[in-house]
Structure formats: structure tokens, C-alpha cells
C-alpha positions as CSV (number, residue, x, y, z in Angstrom):
1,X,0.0,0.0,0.0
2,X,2.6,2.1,0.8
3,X,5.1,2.0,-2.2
4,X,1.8,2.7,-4.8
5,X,1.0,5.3,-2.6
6,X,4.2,7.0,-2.8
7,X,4.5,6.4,-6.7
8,X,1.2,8.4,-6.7
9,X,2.0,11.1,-4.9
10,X,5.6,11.3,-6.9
11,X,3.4,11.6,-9.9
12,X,1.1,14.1,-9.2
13,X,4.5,16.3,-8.0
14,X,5.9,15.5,-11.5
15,X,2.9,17.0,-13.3
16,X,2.0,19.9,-10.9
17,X,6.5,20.8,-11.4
18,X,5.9,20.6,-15.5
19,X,2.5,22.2,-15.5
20,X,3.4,25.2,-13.4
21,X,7.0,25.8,-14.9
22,X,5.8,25.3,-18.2
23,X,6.4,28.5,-20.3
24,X,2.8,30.7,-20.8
25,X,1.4,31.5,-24.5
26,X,3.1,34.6,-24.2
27,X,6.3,33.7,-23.0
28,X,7.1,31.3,-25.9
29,X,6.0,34.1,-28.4
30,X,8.5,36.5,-26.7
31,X,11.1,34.0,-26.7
32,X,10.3,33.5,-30.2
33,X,10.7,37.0,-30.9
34,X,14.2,37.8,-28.9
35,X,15.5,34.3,-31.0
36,X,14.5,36.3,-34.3
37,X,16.5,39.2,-33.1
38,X,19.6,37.4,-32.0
39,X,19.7,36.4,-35.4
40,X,19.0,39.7,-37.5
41,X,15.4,38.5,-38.5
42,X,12.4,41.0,-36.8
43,X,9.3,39.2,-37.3
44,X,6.1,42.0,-38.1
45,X,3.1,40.9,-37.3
46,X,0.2,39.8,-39.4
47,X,-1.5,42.2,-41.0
48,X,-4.6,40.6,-40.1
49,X,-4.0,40.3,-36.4
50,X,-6.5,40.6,-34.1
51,X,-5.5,43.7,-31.6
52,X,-8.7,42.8,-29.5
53,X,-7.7,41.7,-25.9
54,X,-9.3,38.0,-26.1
55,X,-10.3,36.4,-22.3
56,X,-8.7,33.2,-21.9
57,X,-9.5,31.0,-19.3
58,X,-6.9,28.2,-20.0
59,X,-3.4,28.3,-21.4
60,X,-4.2,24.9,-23.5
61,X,-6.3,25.5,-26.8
62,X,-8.8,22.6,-26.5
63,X,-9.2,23.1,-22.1
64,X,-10.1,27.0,-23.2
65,X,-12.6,25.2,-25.9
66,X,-14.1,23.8,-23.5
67,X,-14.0,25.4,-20.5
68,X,-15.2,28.6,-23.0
69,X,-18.9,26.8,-23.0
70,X,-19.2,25.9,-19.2
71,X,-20.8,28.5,-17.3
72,X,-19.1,27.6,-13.8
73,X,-15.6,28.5,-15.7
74,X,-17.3,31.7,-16.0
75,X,-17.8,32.0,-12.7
76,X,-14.8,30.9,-11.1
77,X,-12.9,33.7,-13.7
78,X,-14.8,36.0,-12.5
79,X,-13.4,34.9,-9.0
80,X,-9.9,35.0,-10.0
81,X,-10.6,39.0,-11.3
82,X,-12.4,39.9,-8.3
83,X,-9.5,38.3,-6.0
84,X,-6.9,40.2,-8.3
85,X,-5.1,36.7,-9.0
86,X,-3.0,35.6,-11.5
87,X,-4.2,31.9,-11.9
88,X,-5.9,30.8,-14.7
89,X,-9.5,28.7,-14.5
90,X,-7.6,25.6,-16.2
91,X,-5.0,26.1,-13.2
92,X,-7.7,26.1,-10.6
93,X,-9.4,23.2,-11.9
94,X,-6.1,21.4,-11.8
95,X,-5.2,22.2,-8.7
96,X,-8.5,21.2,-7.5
97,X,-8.1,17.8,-9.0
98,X,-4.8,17.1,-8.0
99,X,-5.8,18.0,-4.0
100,X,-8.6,16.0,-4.2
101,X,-6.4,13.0,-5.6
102,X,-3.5,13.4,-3.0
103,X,-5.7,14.3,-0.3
104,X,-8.3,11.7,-0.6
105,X,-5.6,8.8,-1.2
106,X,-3.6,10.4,2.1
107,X,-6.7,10.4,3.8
108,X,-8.0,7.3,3.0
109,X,-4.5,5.2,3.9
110,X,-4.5,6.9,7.0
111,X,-8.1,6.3,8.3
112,X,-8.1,2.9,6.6
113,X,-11.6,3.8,4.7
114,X,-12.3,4.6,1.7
115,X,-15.8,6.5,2.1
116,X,-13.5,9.2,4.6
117,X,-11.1,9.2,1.7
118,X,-13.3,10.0,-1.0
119,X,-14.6,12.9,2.1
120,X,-11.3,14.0,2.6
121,X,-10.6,14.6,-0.9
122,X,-14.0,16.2,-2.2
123,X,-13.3,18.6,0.7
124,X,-9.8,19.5,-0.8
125,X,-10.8,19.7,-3.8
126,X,-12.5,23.5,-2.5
127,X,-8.8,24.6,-1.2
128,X,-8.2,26.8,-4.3
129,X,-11.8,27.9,-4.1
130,X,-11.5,29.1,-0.4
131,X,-8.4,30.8,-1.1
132,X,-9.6,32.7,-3.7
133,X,-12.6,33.7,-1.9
134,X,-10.5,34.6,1.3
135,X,-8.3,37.1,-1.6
136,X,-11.6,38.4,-2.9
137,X,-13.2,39.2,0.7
138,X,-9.6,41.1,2.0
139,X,-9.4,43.0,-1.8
140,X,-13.1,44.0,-1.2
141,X,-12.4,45.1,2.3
142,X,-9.5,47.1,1.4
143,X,-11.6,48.7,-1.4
144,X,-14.3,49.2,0.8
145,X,-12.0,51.3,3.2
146,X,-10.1,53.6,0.4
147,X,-13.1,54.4,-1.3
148,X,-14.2,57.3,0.9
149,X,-11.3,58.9,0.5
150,X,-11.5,58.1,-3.3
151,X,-14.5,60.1,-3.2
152,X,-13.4,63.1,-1.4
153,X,-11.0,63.4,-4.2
154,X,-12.8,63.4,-6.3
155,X,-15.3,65.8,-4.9
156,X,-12.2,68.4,-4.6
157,X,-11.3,68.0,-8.2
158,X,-14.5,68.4,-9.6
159,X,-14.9,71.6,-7.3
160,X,-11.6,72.8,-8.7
161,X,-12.9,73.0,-12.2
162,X,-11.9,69.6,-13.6
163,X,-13.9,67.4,-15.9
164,X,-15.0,63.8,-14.3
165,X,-12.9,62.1,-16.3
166,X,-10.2,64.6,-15.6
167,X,-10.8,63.4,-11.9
168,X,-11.0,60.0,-12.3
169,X,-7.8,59.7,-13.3
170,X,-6.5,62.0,-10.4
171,X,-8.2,59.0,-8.4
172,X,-6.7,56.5,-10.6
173,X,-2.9,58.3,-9.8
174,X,-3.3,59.2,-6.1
175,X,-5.1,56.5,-4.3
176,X,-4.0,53.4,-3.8
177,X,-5.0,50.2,-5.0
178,X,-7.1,48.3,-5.3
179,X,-9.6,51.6,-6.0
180,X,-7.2,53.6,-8.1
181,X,-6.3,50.4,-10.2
182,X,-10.4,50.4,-10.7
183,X,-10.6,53.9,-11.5
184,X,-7.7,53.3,-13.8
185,X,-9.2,51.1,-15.5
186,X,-12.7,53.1,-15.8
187,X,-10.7,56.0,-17.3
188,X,-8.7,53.4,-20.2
189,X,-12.5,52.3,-20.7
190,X,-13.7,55.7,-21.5
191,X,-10.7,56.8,-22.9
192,X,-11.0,54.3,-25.5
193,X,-14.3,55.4,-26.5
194,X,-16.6,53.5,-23.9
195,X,-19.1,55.6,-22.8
196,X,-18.8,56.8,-18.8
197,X,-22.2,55.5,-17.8
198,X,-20.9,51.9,-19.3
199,X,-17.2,52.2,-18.1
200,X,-18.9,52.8,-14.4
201,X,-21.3,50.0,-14.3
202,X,-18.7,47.5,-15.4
203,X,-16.5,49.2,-12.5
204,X,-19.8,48.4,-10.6
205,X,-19.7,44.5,-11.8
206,X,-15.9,44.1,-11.1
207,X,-16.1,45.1,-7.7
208,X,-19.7,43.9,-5.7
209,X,-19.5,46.4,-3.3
210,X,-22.3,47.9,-1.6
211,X,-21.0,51.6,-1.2
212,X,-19.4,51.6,-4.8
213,X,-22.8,50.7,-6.1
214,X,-24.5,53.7,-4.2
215,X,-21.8,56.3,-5.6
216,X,-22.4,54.8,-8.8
217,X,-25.7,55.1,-8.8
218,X,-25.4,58.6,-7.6
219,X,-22.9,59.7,-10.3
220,X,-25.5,58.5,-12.9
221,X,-28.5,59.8,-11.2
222,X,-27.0,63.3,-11.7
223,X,-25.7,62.8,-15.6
224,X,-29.0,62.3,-15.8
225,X,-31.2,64.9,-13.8
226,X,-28.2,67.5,-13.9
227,X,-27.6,69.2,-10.3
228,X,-24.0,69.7,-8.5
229,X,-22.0,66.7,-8.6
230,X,-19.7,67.7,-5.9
231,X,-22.6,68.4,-3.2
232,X,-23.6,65.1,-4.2
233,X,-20.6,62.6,-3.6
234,X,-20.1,64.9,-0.4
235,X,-23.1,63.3,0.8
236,X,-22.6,59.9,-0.7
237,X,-19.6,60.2,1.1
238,X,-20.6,61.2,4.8
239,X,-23.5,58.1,4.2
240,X,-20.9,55.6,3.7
241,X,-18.4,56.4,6.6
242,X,-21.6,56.5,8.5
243,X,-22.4,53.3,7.1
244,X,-18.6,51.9,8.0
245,X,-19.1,53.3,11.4
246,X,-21.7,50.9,12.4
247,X,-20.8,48.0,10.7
248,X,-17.3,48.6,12.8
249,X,-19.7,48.9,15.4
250,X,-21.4,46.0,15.1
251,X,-17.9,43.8,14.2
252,X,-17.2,44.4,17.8
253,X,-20.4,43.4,19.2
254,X,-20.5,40.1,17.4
255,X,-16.8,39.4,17.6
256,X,-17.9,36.7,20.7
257,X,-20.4,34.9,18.4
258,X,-18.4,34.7,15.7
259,X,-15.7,33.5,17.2
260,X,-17.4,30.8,19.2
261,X,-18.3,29.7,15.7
262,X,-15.0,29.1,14.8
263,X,-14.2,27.6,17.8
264,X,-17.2,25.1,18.0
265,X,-16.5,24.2,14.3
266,X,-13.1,23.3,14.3
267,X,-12.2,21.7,17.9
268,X,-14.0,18.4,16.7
269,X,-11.8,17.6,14.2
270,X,-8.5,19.2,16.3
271,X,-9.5,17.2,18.8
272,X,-10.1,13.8,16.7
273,X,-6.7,14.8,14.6
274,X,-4.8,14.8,18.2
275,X,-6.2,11.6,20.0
276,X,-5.2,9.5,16.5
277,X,-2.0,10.8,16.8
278,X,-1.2,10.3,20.7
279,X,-3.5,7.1,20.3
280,X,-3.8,5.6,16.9
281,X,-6.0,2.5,17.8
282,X,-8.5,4.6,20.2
283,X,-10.5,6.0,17.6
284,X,-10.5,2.8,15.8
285,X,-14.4,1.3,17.0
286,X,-15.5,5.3,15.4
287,X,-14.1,4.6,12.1
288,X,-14.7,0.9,11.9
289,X,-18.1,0.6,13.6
290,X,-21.5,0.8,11.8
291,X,-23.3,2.4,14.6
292,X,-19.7,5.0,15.2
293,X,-20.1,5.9,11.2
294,X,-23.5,6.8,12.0
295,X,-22.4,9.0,14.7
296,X,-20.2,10.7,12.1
297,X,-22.4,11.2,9.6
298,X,-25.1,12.8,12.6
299,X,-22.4,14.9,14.2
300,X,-21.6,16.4,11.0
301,X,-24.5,17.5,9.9
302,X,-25.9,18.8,13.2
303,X,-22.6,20.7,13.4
304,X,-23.4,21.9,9.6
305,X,-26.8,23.3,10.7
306,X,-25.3,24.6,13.8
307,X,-22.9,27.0,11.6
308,X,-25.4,27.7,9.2
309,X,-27.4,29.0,12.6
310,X,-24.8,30.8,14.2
311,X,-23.6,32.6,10.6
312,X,-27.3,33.7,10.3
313,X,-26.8,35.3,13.4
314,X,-23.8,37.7,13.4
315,X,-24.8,38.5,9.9
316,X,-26.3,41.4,10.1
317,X,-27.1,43.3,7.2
318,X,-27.0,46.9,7.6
């Protein structure tokens, strides 16, 4: 068991090594290009080529194919944009796959079953997934937190005589990112010939956060109605710090339940993780037992519902 196990493991290594160090569309194509030079030949492109910036959401022709016609590879790119990553979707299914291979083999030889395995490994198989939700949440966050000041500045340069556009790209070259990468990127958008209502409500699909959409929604309510912009984000503004003010407020107030939560929900398995390892027969009759798998199966979904509960909670929308 243990040498097929290891031959496994040495596999998947092999093909994570060659799949991550493997060079990128682009690389080969610059390579390509500096070989040309070395030897006195400068290769022009087509006349024909497409300068359209095409989404890819695999570096493998036939995996983009088909990935190109799944909506849930849709979804997960939009994850990896959100989160402000530089993995691909083909890369996150991979990695997905090869988790839940090496995890649910690991787990299985350990525990001696293969339903736990087959557990084990489904549940790894949402690693990349969690990560790149955790990225998303603290890119959000940090948006979330700049943008007032994003918006005072932008309420001073429109009160100093500058355009919007003009003052979205102040935004774009004073604040930080992540909101003056955003705002960056509105202003290419427009500057390209997008239209400002269209360059901010993609802004507004990028980023799913609450106070953007209000000053969005606010910017375009007065393009359309006509009044003093500036008066208006000063508002907008003093709103969403109020706003921040109380949900800081009400971080503190359900800091306890949140973190008995996390407590509750992992000392089960910290707890089963340390008695096999001080005691690798005791939890043996558990495992191996009908009525203990039972037990399992019970415990795990009462402690499900019991997060589900407790998340309901502290969540409280504001």
C-alpha cells in the first residue's frame, strides 16, 4: 500500500513541477521573438491580427474550448478578477483535482476507509476555491476602506474646475490600489471610447461592493437629472463612513459569536486529529463501527446546521 501510494503522490508532483513551470502562451511568443532578433530577422506581425484583448480561461487551446462553453468557468474567472489573481481557471481546476487525488488517497491510507477518503478529498478539492474567496473578501475590504477617500478626491477636483474624467484619473494616480487600479481602468474604458455610464457599471460588476454601487448610482442619477455633482458625492460620502461606522460597530459586538463559531466548528476535528496521533488504535471502533459511522455522519450534519445558525446570526445586514 505504501510504495503505490508514494509512486502516486511522486506523480502528481511531477505534473504539478511541468505544468506550473511550463512556459505561458506569451512567453514562448517573446522568446520567439528575442531568437529572431539574435539572429538579425524581426518578425512584423500579421496584417490581419486581431488587436482585440481575447479572455482566456486556459493556457491549452482545446481546455479553453471547453472550459469557454461551461458557465461555472465563467464563474470561477470571475473569481480570480475579483480576487486580483493571477491563476488561470484551467490552473484552478487542476489544482483542484490534483488536491482532491492526493488528499483523498492520504486520507483514505490513513483512516483505513475509503468513504473518509473519498470525504477527505472532495473537501480538498475546494482549497483553491477558499483561497480565492478569502483574496476576494480582503481585496473587497481594502476597497471598501479607500473608497471614501476616493471620493473626497474626487469631490475636490471636480470643485476645482476639472472634468470627471479629468478626476477619475487624479483618483486613478493618487489612491491606492485596489480603488485607483479600478478607477484606472474606468478611465482606459472611457478613454478608449466607452461611454462613462458603461465604463462605471462595469466598474460596478468588477467590484460587488455595496458603497461603490451607491456612488455609482449617484454619479448616474445626476448625468441624468443634472444638479452639483460635488454636493452630491459629499453626501454619498458622509452616508458611507456613517455606514462603515456601524458596521465597525457592530464587528465588535459580534466578535464573541463569531468566534465561538470558529471555535465550535473546528475543535471536533483538532480534537479527533490529536487523540489518533497520541493514540492511533483509540479512535478505531469510530471509524470501523456501523453504529460509530452513523455517529459521524449525525455529528456532521448537526454541526453543519449549527454553523449555518450561528452565521445567520452575526450576519447582520446593515
Amino acid at each position: 500500500m505504501v510504495i503505490p501510494l508514494f509512486l502516486l503522490v511522486l506523480a502528481v508532483t511531477f505534473a504539478i513541477v511541468l505544468y506550473v513551470t511550463r512556459p505561458t502562451k506569451e512567453e514562448a511568443e517573446l522568446d520567439n521573438r528575442l531568437a529572431g532578433l539574435e539572429r538579425g530577422q524581426i518578425h512584423a506581425p500579421a496584417a490581419n491580427a486581431d488587436i482585440l484583448r481575447r479572455e482566456s480561461y486556459s493556457d491549452l487551446p482545446l481546455v479553453n474550448a471547453i472550459l469557454a462553453r461551461i458557465k461555472l468557468a465563467a464563474d470561477i474567472d470571475a473569481l480570480i478578477r475579483q480576487a486580483d489573481s493571477k491563476w488561470t481557471v484551467g490552473r484552478v481546476i487542476f489544482g483542484s483535482l490534483v488536491l482532491a487525488v492526493v488528499a483523498g488517497a492520504l486520507g483514505g491510507a490513513w483512516l483505513r476507509n475509503a468513504g473518509f477518503g473519498v470525504l477527505i478529498g472532495i473537501a480538498a478539492a475546494f482549497g483553491p476555491y477558499i483561497y480565492l474567496r478569502v483574496k476576494r473578501t480582503q481585496r473587497l475590504n481594502a476597497f471598501e476602506a479607500t473608497l471614501p477617500e476616493a471620493i473626497d478626491l474626487l469631490a475636490r477636483a471636480l470643485r476645482a474646475g476639472h472634468a470627471l474624467t479629468a478626476a477619475i484619473e487624479m483618483v486613478a494616480r493618487e489612491i491606492a490600489d485596489p480603488v485607483g487600479m479600478e478607477f484606472r481602468r474606468v478611465y482606459e474604458e472611457q478613454n478608449f471610447g466607452l461611454p462613462i455610464r458603461e465604463a462605471l457599471i462595469n466598474l460596478a460588476n468588477r467590484m460587488p461592493v455595496r458603497d461603490l454601487q451607491f456612488l455609482i448610482t449617484a454619479m448616474l442619477v445626476q448625468k441624468e437629472t443634472g444638479g452639483n455633482l460635488a454636493e452630491v458625492l459629499d453626501k454619498t460620502g458622509a452616508v458611507i463612513r456613517e455606514r462603515s461606522r456601524l458596521l465597525g460597530q457592530l464587528k465588535i459586538y459580534t466578535a464573541q459569536g463569531r468566534m465561538t463559531g470558529w471555535i465550535l466548528g473546528l475543535l471536533p476535528f483538532i480534537v479527533f486529529l490529536l487523540m489518533s496521533m497520541v493514540n492511533p488504535g483509540y479512535t478505531n471502533t469510530l471509524l470501523h463501527d456501523p453504529m460509530g459511522r452513523k455517529a459521524i455522519w449525525v455529528g456532521l450534519v448537526l454541526m453543519a446546521i449549527g454553523a449555518y445558525t450561528i452565521r445567520r446570526i452575526v450576519d447582520i445586514k446593515v
